[in-house]
Every structure is written in C-alpha cells, then in structure tokens.
N, CA, C and O atoms as a GROMACS GRO file, in nm:
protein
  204
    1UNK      N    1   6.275   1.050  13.218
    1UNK     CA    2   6.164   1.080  13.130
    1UNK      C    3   6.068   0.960  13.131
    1UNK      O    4   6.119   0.849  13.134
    2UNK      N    5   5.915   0.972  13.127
    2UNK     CA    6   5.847   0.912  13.140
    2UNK      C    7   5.850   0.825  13.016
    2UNK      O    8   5.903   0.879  12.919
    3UNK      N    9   5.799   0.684  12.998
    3UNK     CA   10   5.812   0.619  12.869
    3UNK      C   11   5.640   0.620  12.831
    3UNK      O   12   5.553   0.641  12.915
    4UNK      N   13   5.622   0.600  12.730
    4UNK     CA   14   5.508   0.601  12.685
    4UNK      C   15   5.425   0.465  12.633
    4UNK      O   16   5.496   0.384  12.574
    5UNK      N   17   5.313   0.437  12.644
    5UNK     CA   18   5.245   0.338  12.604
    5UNK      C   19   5.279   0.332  12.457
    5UNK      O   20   5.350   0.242  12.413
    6UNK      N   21   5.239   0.407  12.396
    6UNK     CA   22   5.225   0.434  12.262
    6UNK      C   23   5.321   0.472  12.200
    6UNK      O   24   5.409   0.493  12.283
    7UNK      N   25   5.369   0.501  12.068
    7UNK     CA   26   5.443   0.507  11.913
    7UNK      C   27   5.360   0.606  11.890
    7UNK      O   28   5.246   0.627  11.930
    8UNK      N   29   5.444   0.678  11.807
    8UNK     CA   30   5.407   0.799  11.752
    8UNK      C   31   5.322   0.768  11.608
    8UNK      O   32   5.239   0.843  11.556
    9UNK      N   33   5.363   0.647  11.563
    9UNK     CA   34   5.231   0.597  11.480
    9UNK      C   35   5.109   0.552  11.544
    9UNK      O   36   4.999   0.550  11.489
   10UNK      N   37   5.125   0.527  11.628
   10UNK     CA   38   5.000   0.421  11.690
   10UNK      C   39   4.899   0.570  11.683
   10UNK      O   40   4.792   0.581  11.624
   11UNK      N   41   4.977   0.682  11.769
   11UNK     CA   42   4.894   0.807  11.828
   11UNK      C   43   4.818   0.867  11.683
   11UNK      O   44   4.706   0.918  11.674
   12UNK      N   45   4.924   0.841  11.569
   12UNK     CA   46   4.891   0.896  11.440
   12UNK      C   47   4.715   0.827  11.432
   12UNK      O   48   4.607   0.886  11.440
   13UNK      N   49   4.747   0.676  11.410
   13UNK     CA   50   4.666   0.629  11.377
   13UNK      C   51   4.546   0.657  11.460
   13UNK      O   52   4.450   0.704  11.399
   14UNK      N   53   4.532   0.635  11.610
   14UNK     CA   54   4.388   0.695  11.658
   14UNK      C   55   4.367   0.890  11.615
   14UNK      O   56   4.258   0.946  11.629
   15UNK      N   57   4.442   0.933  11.584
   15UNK     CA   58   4.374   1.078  11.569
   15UNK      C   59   4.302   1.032  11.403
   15UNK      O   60   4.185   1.053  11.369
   16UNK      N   61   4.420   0.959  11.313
   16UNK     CA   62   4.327   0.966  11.152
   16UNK      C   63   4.212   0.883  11.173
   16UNK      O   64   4.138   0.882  11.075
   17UNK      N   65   4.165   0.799  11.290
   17UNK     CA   66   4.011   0.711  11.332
   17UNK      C   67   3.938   0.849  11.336
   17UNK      O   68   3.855   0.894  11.258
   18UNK      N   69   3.994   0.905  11.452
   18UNK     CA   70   3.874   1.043  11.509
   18UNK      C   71   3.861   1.122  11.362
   18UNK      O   72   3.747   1.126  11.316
   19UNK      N   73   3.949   1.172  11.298
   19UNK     CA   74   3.914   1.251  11.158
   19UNK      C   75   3.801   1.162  11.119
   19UNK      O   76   3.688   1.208  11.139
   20UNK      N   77   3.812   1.040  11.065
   20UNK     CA   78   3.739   0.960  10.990
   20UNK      C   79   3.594   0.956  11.037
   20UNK      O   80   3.506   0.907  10.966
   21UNK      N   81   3.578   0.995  11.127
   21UNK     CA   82   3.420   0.996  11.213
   21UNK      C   83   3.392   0.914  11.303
   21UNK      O   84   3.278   0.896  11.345
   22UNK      N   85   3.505   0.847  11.347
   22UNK     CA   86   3.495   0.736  11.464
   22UNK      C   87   3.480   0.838  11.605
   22UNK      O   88   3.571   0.888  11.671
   23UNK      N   89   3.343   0.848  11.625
   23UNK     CA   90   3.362   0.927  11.793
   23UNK      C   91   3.457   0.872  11.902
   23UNK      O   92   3.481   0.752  11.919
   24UNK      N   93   3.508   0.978  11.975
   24UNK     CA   94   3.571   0.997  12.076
   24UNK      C   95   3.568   0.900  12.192
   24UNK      O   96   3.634   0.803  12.230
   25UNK      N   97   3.460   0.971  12.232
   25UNK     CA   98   3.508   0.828  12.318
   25UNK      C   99   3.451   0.716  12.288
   25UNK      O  100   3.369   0.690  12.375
   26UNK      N  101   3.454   0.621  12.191
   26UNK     CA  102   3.436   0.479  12.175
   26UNK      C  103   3.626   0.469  12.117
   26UNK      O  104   3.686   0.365  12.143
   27UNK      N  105   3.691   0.571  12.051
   27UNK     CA  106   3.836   0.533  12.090
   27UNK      C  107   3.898   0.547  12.180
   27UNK      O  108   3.998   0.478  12.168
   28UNK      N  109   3.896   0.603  12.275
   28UNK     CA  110   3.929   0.602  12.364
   28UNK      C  111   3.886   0.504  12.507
   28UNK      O  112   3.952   0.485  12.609
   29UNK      N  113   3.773   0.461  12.476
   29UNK     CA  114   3.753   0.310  12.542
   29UNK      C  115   3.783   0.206  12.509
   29UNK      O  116   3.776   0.097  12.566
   30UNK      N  117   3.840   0.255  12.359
   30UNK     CA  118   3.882   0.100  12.266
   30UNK      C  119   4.040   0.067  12.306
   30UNK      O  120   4.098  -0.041  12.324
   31UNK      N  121   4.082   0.190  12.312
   31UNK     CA  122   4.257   0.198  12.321
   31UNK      C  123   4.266   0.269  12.490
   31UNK      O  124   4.370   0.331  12.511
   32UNK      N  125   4.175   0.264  12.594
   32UNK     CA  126   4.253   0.255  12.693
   32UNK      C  127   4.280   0.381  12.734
   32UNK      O  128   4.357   0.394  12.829
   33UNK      N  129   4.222   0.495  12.672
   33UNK     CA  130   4.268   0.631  12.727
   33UNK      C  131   4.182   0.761  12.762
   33UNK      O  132   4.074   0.786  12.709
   34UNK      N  133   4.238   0.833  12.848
   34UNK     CA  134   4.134   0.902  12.869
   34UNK      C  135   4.122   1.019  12.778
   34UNK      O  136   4.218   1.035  12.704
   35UNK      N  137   4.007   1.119  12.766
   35UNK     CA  138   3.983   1.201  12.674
   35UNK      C  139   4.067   1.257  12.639
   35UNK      O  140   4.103   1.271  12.522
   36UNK      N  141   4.136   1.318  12.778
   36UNK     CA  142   4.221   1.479  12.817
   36UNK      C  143   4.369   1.384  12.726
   36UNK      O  144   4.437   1.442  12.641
   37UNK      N  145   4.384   1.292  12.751
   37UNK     CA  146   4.506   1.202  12.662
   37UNK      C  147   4.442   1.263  12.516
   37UNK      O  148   4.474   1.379  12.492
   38UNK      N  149   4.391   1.224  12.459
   38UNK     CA  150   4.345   1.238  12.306
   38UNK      C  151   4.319   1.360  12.267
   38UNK      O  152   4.357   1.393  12.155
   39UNK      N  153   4.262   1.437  12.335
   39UNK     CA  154   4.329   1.594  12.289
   39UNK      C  155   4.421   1.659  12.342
   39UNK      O  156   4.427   1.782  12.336
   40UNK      N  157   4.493   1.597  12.393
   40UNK     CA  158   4.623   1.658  12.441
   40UNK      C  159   4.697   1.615  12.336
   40UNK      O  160   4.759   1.704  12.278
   41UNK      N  161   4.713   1.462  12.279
   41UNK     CA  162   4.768   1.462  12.163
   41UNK      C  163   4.719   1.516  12.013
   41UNK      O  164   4.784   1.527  11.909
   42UNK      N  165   4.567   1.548  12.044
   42UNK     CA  166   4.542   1.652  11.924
   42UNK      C  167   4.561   1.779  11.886
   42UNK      O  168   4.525   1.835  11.782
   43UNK      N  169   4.630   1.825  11.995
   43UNK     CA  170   4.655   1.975  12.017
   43UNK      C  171   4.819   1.935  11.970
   43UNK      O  172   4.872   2.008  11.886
   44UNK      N  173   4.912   1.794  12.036
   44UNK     CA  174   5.033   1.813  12.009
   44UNK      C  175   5.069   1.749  11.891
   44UNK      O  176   5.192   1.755  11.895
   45UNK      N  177   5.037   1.688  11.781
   45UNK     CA  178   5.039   1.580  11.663
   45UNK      C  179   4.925   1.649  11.563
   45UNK      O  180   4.955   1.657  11.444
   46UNK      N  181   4.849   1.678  11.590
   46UNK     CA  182   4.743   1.732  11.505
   46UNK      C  183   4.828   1.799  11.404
   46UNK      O  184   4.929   1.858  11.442
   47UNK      N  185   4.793   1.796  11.270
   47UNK     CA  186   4.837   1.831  11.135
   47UNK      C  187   4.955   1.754  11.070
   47UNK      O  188   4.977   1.765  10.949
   48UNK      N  189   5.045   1.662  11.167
   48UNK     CA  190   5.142   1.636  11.126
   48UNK      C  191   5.094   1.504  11.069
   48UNK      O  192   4.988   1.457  11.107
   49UNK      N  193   5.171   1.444  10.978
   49UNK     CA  194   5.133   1.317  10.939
   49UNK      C  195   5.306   1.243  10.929
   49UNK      O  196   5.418   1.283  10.900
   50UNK      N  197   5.222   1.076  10.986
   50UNK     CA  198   5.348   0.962  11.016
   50UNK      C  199   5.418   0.949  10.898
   50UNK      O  200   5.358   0.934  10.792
   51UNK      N  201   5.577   0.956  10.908
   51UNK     CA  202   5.622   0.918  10.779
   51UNK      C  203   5.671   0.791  10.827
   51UNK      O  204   5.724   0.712  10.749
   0.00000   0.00000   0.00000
C-alpha cells in the first residue's frame, strides 16, 4: 500500500482552509498538490470532521 504524504488531519485541515474561502489553488500551491489531489480528497473526507 502506498504511504501517504499527509495525516488525515493535515487533509482535514486544508479542506476547513478551502471552506473558509481560501481559493484552491493558492492551497494547493501552498501544500504541494495538485487539484485532482484536493478534490479527490473532497469527494473522500468531505463532511467528516477530525476527532
């Protein structure tokens, strides 16, 4: 299995930036990833929140 850059908080935390009104891609140039990454994890994490 592939390992991942990221924590499942870290991912938390850039989707609650994008809620907050931080556009897209300036996070995703900030943290290194490409779009299709950030809604792929918004489609898979979206609604859930980090406990």
């Amino acid at each position: 299995m592939k390992k991942t850059r990221f924590s499942d908080n870290q991912i938390f935390n850039i989707l609650k930036q994008a809620e907050q009104g931080v556009p897209i891609t300036e996070l995703c140039r900030e943290h290194n990833i490409s779009q299709s990454t950030f809604y792929n994890w918004r489609s898979k994490y979206g609604g859930m929140d980090a406990t």
